[in-house]
N, C-alpha and C positions, 0 to 999 in steps of 0.2 A: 230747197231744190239743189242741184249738182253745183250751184255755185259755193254751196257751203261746204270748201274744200282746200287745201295749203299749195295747190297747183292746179289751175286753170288751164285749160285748153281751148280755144275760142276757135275751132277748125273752119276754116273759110269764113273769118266773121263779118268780111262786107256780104254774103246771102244771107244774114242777119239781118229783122225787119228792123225797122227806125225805134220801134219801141224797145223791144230786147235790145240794142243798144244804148240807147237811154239808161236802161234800166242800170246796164255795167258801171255805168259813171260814181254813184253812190259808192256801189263795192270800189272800185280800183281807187278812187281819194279818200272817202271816210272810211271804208275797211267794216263797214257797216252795210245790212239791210233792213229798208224800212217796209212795212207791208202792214195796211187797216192801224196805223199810228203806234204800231210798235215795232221797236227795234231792237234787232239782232246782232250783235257781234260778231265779227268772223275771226275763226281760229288764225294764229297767227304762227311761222310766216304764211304772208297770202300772196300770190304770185300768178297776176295773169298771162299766159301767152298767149299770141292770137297769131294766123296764118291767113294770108288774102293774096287769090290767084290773080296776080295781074293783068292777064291774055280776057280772061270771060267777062263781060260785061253784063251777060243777058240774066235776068234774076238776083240782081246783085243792089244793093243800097251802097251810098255815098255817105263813109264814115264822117259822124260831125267834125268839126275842129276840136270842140270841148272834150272830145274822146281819144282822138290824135292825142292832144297836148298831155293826157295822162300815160301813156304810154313812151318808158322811161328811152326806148331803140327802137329804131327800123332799120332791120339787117333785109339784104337782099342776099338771097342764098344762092341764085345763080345755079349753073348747070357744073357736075363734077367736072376732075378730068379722065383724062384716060385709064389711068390707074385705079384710081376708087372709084370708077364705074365698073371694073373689071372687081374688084373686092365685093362692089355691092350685088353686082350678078352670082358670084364664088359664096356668099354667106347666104343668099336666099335659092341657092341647086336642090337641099334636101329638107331642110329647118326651117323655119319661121324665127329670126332672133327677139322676134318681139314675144314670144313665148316663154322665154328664158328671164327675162327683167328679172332684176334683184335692185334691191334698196344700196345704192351709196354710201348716204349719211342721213339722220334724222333730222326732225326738223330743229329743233335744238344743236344740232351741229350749224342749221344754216343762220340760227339765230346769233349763236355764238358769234360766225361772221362776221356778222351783221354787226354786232358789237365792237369788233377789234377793226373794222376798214372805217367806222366812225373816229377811232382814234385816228385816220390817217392827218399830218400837219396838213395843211392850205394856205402857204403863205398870201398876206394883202396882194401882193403881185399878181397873184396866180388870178384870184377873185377877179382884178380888177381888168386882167386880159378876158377873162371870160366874159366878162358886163361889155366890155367895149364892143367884144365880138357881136353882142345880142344885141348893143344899141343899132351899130349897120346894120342890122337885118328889119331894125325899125323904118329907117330912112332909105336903103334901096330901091333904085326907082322901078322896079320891077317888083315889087313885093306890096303890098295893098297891106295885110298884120305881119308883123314879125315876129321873135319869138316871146312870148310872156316869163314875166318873173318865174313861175314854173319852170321855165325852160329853163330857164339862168339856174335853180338852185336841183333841179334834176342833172345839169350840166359837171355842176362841181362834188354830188354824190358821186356821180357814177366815175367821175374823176377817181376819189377817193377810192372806190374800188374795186379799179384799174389798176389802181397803184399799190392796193393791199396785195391783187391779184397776183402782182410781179415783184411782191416782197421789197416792197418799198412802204416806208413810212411817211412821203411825201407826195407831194404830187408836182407835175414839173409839166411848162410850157406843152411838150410835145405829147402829153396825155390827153390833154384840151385840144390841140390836133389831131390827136388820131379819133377821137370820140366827137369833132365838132361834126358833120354829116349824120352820124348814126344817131346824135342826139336832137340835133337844131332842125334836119331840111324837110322830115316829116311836121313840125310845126309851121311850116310858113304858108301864107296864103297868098297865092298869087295876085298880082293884077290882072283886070280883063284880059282875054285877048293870048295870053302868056299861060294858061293850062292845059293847051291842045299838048306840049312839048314839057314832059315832069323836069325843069333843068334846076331844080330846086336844089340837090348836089351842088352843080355848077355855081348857083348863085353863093353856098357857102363856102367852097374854095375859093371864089375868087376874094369872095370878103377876108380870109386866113391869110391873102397873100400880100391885101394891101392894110392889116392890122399889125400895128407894131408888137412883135415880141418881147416881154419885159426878161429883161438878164438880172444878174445878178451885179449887185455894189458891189465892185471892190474897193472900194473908199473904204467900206468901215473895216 
């Protein structure tokens, strides 16, 4: 079916019934599909994105936890501003830009990647800010699950490359900051009471604020 493909598009995947969700779980961790006991391989790289209207409710399914938690960002894309809304009216006056697409890079370029931001360094520092971060999300008195091992090592990938990204071989305290919300507050599961108001953001700023940042020795 259309999932056996190197880039996914999951358009509005909470109007997606509970089954077809389900079903993605397989693909997005084992990278595999099972169907009548046999299994499929998927081409690789594989690469889900999904999109979900936050304003509609009506026709819509409540993504699992299990399915959040494989999903490596939650970006909110928000509304342009004045300028690139005024570019995005100016490209769409005669053309269709979506007409035009051309290939980047192949998927072996994005494999290549993939390869060189695995070399990025991680020192135990870095790790062990990150773990502390995830344990307060455990203990939060406002937080019922916090975030799972997954989380923690989805945490310090996507660290890594953040930091291939900006042509760094390291990865450094303020990576794990600017990545701690897009990575962690889509995993947390609230307490009763506490989901009428998504302040699941909120709850991990405040945790970054009172988590010790590790510096560097200068002893040695």
């Amino acid at each position: 079916g259309p999932v056996f493909g190197n880039i996914i598009l999951a358009d509005e995947i909470n109007r997606a019934t509970p089954r077809t969700q389900a079903a993605l779980l397989e693909c997005m961790e084992e990278r595999q599909v099972t169907v009548d006991n046999r299994t499929y391989a998927l081409s690789a790289p594989f690469i889900v994105l999904a999109t979900q209207n936050p304003v509609e409710t009506a026709g819509t399914y409540r993504l699992p936890e299990a399915q959040l938690d494989r999903f490596m960002l939650k970006l909110s894309m928000g509304y342009p501003d004045n300028e690139e809304e005024i570019q995005i009216v100016s490209r769409f006056l005669k053309d269709s830009p979506l007409a035009g697409i051309e290939a980047v890079c192949t998927g072996e370029d994005i494999l290549a990647m993939c390869a060189e931001a695995k070399e990025v360094y991680v020192h135990k520092s870095i790790m062990d800010y990150a773990v502390r971060i995830v344990q307060e999300t455990r203990s939060h008195a406002g937080v019922a699950i916090g975030v799972s091992p997954r989380g923690t090592l989805t945490m310090v990938n996507a660290a890594r490359a953040y930091a291939y990204i900006h042509g760094r071989s390291f990865v450094t305290p303020e990576d794990i900051q600017t990545l701690a919300v897009p990575v962690f507050a889509h995993r947390l599961v609230l307490q009763q009471g506490m989901t009428r108001e998504d302040n699941r953001p909120q709850i991990i700023s405040q945790i970054l604020r009172e988590t010790a940042v590790p510096t560097e020795d200068w002893k040695i």
